[in-house]
N, C-alpha and C positions, 0 to 999 in steps of 0.2 A: 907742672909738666905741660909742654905746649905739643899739642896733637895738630897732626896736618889734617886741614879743613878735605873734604871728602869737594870733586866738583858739584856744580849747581846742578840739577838737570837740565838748562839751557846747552850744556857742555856735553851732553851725550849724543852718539852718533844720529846723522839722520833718520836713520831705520826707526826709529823708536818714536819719531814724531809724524811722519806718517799715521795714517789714519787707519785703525783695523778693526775689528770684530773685539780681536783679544786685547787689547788695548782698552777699547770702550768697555768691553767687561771687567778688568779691571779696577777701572776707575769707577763705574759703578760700585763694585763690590766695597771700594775704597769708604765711597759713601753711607752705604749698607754699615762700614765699619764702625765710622762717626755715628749715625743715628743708635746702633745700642752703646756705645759708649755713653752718649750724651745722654739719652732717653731712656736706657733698660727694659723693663719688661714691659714699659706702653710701647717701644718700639718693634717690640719681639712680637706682638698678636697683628702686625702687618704680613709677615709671615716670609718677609723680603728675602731673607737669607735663607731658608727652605727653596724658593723659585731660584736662586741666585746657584745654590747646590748643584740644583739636574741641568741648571743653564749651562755651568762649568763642566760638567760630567761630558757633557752633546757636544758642547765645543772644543775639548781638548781631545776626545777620542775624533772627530772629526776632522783632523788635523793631521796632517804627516808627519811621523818621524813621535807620536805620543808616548811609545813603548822605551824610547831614551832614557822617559825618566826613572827607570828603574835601575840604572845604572846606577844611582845614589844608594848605597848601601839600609837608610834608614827607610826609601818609600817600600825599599825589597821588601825589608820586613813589616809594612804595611799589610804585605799579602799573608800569612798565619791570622796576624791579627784582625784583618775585615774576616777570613774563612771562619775562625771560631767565632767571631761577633753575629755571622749570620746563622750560624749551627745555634746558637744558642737566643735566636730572636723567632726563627720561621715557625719551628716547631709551637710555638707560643701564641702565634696569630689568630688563628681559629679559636683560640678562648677570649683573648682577649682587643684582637683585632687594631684599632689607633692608639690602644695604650700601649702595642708591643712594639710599636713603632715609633711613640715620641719617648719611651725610654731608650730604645737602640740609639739615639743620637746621643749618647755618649759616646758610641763607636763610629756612629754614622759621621755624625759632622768631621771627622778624619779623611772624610775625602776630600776636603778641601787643603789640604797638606801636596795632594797629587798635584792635584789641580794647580795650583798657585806652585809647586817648583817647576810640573812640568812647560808653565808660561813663560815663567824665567829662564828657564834653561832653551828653552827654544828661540827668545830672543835675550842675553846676559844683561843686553844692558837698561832689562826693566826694573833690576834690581837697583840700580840711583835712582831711575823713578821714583820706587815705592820708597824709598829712603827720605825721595824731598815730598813727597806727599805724609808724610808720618811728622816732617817737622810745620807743616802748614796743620795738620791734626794737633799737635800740639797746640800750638796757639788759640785755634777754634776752642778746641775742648776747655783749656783753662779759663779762657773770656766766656763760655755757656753753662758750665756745673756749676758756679754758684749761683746762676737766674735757677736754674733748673734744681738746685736742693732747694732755696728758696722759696720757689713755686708748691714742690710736690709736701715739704715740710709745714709750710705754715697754711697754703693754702689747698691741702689733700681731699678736704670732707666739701669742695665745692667743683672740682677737675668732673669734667664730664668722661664717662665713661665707653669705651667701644662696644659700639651694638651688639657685636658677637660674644664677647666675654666681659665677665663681672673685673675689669681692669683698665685704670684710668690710664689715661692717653698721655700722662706723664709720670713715671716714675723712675724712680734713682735708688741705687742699690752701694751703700756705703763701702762695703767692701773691696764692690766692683771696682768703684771710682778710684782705691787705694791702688789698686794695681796698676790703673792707668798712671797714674801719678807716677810709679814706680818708676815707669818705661819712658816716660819724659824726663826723671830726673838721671835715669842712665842713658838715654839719648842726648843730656848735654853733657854729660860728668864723660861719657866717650869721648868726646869731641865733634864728633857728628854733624852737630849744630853750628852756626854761627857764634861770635860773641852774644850771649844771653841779655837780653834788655832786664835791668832790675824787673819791672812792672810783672813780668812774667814768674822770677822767684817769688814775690811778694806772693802773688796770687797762688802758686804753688803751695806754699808755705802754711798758707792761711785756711786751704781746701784740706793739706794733710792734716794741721792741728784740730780741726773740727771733724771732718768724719772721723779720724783715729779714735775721737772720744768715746763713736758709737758703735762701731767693728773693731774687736779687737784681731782676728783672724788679715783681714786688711791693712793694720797696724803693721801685722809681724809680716805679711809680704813685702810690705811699704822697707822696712826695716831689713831685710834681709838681702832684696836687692841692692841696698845703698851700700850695705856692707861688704857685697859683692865687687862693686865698683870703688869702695874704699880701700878694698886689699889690693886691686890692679892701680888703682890713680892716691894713693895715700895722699900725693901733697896735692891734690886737684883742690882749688881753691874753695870751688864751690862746696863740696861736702863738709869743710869747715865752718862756711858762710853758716847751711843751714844747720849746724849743730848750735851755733852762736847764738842765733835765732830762736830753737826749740828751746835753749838753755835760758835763756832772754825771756820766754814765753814760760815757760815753769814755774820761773822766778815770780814773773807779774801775778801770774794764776796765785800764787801763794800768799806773795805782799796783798794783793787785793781781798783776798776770800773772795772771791765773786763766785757764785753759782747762776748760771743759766741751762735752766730745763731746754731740751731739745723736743719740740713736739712730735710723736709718733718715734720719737729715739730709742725705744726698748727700754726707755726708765731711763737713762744717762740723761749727763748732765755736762755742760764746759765747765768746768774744777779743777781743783787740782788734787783734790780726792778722789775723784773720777779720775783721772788721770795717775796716778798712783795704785789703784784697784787695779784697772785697765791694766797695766802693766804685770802685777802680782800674780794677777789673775792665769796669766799667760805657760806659768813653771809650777803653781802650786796654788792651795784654797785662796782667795783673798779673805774671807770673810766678808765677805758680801753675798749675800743669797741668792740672788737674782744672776751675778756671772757665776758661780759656782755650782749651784743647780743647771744651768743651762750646759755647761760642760761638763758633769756627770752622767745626765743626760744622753751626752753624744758618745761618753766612751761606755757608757752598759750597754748600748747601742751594738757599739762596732764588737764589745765583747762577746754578745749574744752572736753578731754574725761566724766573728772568728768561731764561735764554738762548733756552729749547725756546718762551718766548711772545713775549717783545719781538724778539727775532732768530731765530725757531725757526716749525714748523710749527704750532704752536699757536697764535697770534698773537689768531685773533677767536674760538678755540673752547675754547681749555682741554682738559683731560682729561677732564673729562665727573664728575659726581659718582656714585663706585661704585667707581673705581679706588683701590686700597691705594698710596697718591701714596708713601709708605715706599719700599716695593715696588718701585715700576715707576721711578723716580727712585734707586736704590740707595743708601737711607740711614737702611736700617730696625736698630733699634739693639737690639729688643726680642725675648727668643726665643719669643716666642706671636705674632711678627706684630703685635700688637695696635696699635701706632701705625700711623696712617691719615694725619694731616695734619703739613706743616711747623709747626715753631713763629712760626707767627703769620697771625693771622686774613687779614688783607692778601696776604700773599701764597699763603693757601688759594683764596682768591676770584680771582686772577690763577691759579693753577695748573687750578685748575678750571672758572672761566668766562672764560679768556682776557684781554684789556685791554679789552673792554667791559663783560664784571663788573668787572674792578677800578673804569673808571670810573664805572661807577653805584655801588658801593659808597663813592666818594671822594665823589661829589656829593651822594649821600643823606645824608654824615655833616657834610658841610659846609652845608650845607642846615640842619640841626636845628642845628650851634651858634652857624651867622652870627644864626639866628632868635633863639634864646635870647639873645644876646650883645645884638643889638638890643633887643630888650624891655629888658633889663638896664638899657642904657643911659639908655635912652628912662624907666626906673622910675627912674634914680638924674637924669634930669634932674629928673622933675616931685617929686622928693623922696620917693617911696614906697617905705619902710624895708619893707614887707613882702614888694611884690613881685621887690627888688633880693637878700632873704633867700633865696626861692626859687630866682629865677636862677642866684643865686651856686652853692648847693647842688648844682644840678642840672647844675650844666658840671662841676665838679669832681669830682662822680662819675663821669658820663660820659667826664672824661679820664683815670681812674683805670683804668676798664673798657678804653677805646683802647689803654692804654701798656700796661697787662698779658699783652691782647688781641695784640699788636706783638712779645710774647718766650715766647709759650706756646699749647698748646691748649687755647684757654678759652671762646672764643664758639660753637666747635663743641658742647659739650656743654652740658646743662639749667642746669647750675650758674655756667657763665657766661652763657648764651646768653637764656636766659630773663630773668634779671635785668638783661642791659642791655638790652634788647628792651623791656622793661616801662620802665625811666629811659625809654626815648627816648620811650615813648608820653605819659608824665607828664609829659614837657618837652613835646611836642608838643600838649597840652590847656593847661599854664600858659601857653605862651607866645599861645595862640589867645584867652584866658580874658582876659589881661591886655589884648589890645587890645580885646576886646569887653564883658566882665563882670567887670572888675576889682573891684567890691566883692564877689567872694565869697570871696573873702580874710577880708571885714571882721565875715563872716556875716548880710549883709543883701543 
């Protein structure tokens, strides 16, 4: 199926190249994006996207016309959901003061959702912008995550560490990077993109077969989204390509026997028994002890919370954000303490704001992709390859973020948190864009 190419951003009006405040925040923020991408949690103790937050906050309310953007039906009900996220953070503070606050950003980091639709919406056509900045991110990011697993895998126990916290200045988060992956291969499988230089698949290819060994959660987002863009693009060439490939890759893993250990890889290994586990593991026991205890693990976990809120005293209040949920739930695994949340964002939001956050967290996210889904449609009735490009793009990330979000702590910190928070704000300006100012897509 041949998608029409999206213009360059050289092709967008002048307004947008002009020189401005919000422009340059931006393309900061842009930056900000890249470095936890590429970097994770050594990138996240700079503290950039915390300053980049209140930077956004001052300069989109100081700006005229910021109340617009609640004309988007999903930032509206942004407002329930920060109300109850701060009823259920404030009361908390006095006990527990900076830890009732670096849990709130689970909810907190959703300001940058305002933020970044309300830029867009105020000028539409920084939505190509950010579109040609996401496929220069691509590139980057492909040609630096293998220096950068590289580095923090084999050479982890020599990385110098940041003065302020016990955390080297390079680390990488398998799962994370799966997501990424995700959102690059449905930003070409869209159309989005230019013709794809091989160098760029290879490299793709070779990033998804090796973390997938050691995140399975990563895996199934990696998987999920592609299947997303294979039910809209079935004959898109590429998704064939890299099935041929994986199939290609399966096959070798087996003809060979080869096992290679992964240093600091949670015990995994490149195999194709690993690889076979990995997958098992995902529906049902593998027999493997080491993935199946660690997902028992995570569901007496969530069982325990369901019980103390669906059938428990918690019911409409949660634990309040402050509390070491580890801790006071007895299933802290870590000997610094340092795990705080269940693995998984859904039911941190049920742990801590009881089943009235859950439900606002369930309708705000159904909300943004029944919205997306409809434009989709409504683009691929009236035949517009461009804006059906975006849509596509934009669920398939965001389901990439959900399923990862669903086996790990990911939205709680910068590295996840900030970057789906930003996708949901960019869907939330496309999809307002497209019923209102669809040609600025076409740079007119």
């Amino acid at each position: 199926m041949t998608v029409a190419r999206l213009p360059t951003p050289a092709a967008v009006p002048s307004v947008v190249s002009r020189s401005s405040v919000a422009d340059r925040y931006l393309l900061v923020l842009c930056l900000i994006l890249l470095g936890y991408a590429v970097d994770g949690r050594g990138f996240a103790y700079l503290f950039l996207g915390e300053i980049a937050l209140a930077a956004g906050i001052v300069l989109v309310v100081a700006q005229r016309g910021w109340t617009a953007a609640f004309k988007v039906p999903q930032i509206l009900l942004l407002l329930p959901f920060w109300a109850w996220g701060m009823m259920r953070t404030i009361p908390f503070y006095h006990d527990y003061h900076i830890d009732a606050v670096r849990d709130a950003m689970l909810w907190g980091y959703s300001a940058f959702a305002f933020i970044i639709a309300a830029l867009t919406l105020a000028e539409p056509a920084r939505l190509l912008t950010l579109l040609g900045r996401y496929r220069t991110f691509s590139h980057v990011f492909l040609a630096l995550i293998p220096i950068v697993a590289i580095v923090y895998r084999f050479a982890w126990s020599a990385l110098p560490h940041w003065p302020w916290a016990n955390v080297p200045i390079v680390e990488e988060k398998e799962g994370d990077v799966l997501v990424h992956l995700a959102g690059i291969l449905a930003f070409w499988i869209a159309g989005i993109d230019r013709k794809v230089h091989p160098v760029w698949m290879i490299l793709l290819t070779i990033n998804v077969a090796t973390m997938g060994v050691i995140d399975r959660a990563g895996l199934l987002a990696f998987a999920a989204a592609t299947g997303v863009c294979a039910v809209y693009r079935p004959l898109h060439p590429m998704i064939w390509r890299l099935v041929a490939v994986f199939v290609a890759a399966a096959i070798l893993l087996w003809a060979t026997d080869v096992h290679i250990q992964v240093p600091g890889g949670k015990g995994r290994e490149i195999s194709f028994h690993q690889f076979v586990e990995n997958i098992k593991s995902m529906g049902s026991d593998s027999g493997s002890e080491g993935l199946d205890s660690t997902k028992e693990w995570r569901m007496e976990w969530w069982r325990t919370i369901a019980r103390y809120t669906f059938h428990g005293p918690y019911f409409w209040t949660g634990k309040g954000f402050g509390v070491n949920l580890a801790d006071d739930d007895g299933f802290q695994v870590l000997s610094d303490n340092s795990l705080r949340a269940p693995h998984s964002a859904h039911m941190d939001f049920l742990a801590r704001e009881g089943v009235p956050g859950l439900l606002l967290w369930i309708v705000l996210q159904l909300s943004w992709v029944i919205g997306l889904s409809r434009a989709y449609i409504d683009s691929y009735r009236n035949r517009d390859q461009r804006w059906q490009a975006v849509m596509l793009f934009l669920i398939a990330l965001w389901l990439a973020f959900i399923i990862n979000s669903s086996f790990d702590v990911f939205l709680e910190g910068p590295m996840g948190g900030i970057w789906f928070w930003t996708v949901f704000g960019v869907g939330c300006a496309a999809a307002w864009l497209y019923r209102h100012r669809p040609e600025v897509l076409y740079g007119t």
